[in-house]
C-alpha positions in Angstrom: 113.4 91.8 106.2 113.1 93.5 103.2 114.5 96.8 101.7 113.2 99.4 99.5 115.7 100.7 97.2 115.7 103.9 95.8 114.0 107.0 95.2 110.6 106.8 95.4 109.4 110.1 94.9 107.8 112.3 98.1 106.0 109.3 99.5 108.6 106.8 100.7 106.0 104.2 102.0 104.4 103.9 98.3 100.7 101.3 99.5 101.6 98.9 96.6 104.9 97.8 98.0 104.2 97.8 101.7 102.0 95.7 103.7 99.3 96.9 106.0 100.8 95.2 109.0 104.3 96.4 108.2 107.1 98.1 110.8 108.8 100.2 108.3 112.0 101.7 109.2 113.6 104.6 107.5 117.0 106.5 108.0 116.5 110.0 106.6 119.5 112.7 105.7 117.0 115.9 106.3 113.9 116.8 108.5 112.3 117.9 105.2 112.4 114.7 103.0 111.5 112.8 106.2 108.3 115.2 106.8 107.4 115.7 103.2 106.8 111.8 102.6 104.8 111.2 106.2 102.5 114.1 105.4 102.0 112.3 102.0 101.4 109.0 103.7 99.3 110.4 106.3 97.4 112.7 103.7 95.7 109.3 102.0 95.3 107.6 105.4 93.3 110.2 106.5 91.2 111.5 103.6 90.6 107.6 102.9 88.7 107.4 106.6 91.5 105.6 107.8 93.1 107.0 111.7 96.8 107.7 112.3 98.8 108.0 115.8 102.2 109.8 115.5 104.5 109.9 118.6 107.0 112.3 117.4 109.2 115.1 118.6 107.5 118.5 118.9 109.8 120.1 116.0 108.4 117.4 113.3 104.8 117.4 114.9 104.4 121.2 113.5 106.3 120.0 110.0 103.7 117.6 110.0 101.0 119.2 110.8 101.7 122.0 108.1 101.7 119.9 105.6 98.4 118.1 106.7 96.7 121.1 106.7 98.5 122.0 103.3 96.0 119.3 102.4 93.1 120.7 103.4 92.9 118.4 106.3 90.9 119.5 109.1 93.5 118.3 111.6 91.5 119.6 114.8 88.4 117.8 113.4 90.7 114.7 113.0 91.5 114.7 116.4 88.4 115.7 117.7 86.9 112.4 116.2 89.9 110.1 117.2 91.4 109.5 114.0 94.3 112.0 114.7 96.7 111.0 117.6 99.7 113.1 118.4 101.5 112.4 121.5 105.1 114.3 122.6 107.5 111.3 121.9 109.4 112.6 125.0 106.8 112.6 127.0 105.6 109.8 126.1 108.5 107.9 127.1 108.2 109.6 130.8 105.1 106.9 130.8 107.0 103.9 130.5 110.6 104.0 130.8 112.0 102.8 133.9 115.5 102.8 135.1 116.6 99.7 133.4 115.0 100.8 130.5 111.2 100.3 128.8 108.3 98.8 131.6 106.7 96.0 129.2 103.3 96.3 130.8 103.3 99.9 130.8 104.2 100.5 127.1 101.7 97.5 126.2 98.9 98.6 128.7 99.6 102.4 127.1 99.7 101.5 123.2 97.4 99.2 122.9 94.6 101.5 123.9 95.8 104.1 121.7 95.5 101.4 118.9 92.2 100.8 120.5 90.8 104.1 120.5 92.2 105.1 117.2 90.6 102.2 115.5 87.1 102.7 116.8 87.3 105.9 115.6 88.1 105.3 112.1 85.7 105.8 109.4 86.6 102.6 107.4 86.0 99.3 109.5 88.4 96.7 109.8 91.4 99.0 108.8 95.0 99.4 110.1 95.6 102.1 112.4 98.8 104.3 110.8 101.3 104.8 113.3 104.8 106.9 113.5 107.0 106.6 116.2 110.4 108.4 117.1 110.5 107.1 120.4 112.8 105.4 119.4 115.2 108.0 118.1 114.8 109.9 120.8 116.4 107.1 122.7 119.0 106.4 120.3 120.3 110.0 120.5 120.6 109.5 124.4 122.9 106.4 123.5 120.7 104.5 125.9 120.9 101.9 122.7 119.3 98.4 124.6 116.0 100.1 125.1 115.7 101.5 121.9 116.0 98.2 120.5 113.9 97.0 123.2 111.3 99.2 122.6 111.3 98.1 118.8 110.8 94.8 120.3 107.7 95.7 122.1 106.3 97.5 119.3 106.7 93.8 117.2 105.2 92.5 120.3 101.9 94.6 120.0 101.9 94.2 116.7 100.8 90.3 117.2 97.5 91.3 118.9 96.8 94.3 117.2 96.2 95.5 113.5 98.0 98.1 112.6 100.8 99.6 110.2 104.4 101.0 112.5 107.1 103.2 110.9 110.0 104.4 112.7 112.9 106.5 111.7 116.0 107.5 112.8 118.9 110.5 111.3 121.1 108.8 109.0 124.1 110.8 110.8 123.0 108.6 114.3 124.7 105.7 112.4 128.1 106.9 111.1 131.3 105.2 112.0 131.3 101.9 114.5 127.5 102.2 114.8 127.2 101.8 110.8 128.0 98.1 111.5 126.4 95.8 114.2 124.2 98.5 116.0 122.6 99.4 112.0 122.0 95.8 111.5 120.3 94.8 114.8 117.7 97.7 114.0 117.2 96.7 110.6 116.7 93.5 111.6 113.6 94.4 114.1 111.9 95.4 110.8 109.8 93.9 108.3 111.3 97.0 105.8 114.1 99.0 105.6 114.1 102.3 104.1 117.9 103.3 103.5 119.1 106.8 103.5 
């Protein structure tokens, strides 16, 4: 695990310091910085033919999609052609959350052919697919804390049969107090990079 330091300007996942088959994490302090540097991110992925799956809450999905088409991206004609993915992060997990906590099968059976589909559809051969999730956040904020970090763990999972690039972030405020200790570490620690607050 390794951690970027620093401010980095609006695009917090600068391409020279992050690998393609990274699973960035980043704790953000407001909805605004958070949004500003994935609408950068996403920006080049797109204009450079590359496709990009975001699983977010709907309050950041319309950040991010005003400052996509602040652009000029044609976000419809994105999605149209399979290189724009949005999915509802909540409802997402309605897919593959059990009782106990996230169905392995399910969320592999689920992701994988979003990866799938999202790479065929990329303009660029033999490119990461850019994903974004907040599942995991969403999770977090329910205090049901074993299946987030189970979930990060079936993201790392996927990640070793399929190319593409993860980033995940969580409120900085989610971590204040007892969970700035052992709970902070154990995410950072299902991560490849950390992007403090």
């Amino acid at each position: 695990m390794s951690t970027i330091m620093g401010a980095l300007g609006t695009d917090v996942f600068p391409s020279q310091l992050v690998p393609d088959e990274a699973h960035v994490v980043q704790f953000y302090t407001s909805d605004s910085f958070l949004l500003d540097g994935l609408g950068a991110s996403f920006g080049s992925a797109l204009k450079a033919g590359e496709s990009v799956a975001v699983v977010m809450t709907k309050a950041h999905l319309k950040g991010l999609r005003k400052r996509l088409s602040a652009q000029n991206i044609d976000i419809e004609a994105a999605a149209r052609q399979g290189r724009f993915t949005a999915l509802d992060a909540s409802e997402a997990l309605n897919i593959f959350m059990d009782p106990s906590g996230p169905n392995r099968q399910k969320f592999l059976r689920e992701f994988a052919s979003v990866i799938r589909k999202a790479q065929a559809a990329a303009d660029v051969k033999h490119k990461r697919v850019v994903v974004f999730g907040e599942m995991v956040a969403v999770l977090w904020k329910q205090k049901k804390y074993d299946s987030a970090i189970r979930l990060e763990q079936l993201w790392n999972e996927l990640a070793r049969t399929h190319f593409f690039h993860l980033r995940c972030a969580y409120p900085a405020k989610a971590f204040q107090g007892a969970m700035k200790g052992e709970p902070y570490h154990t995410i950072c620690s299902e991560h490849s990079i950390v992007v403090p607050a």
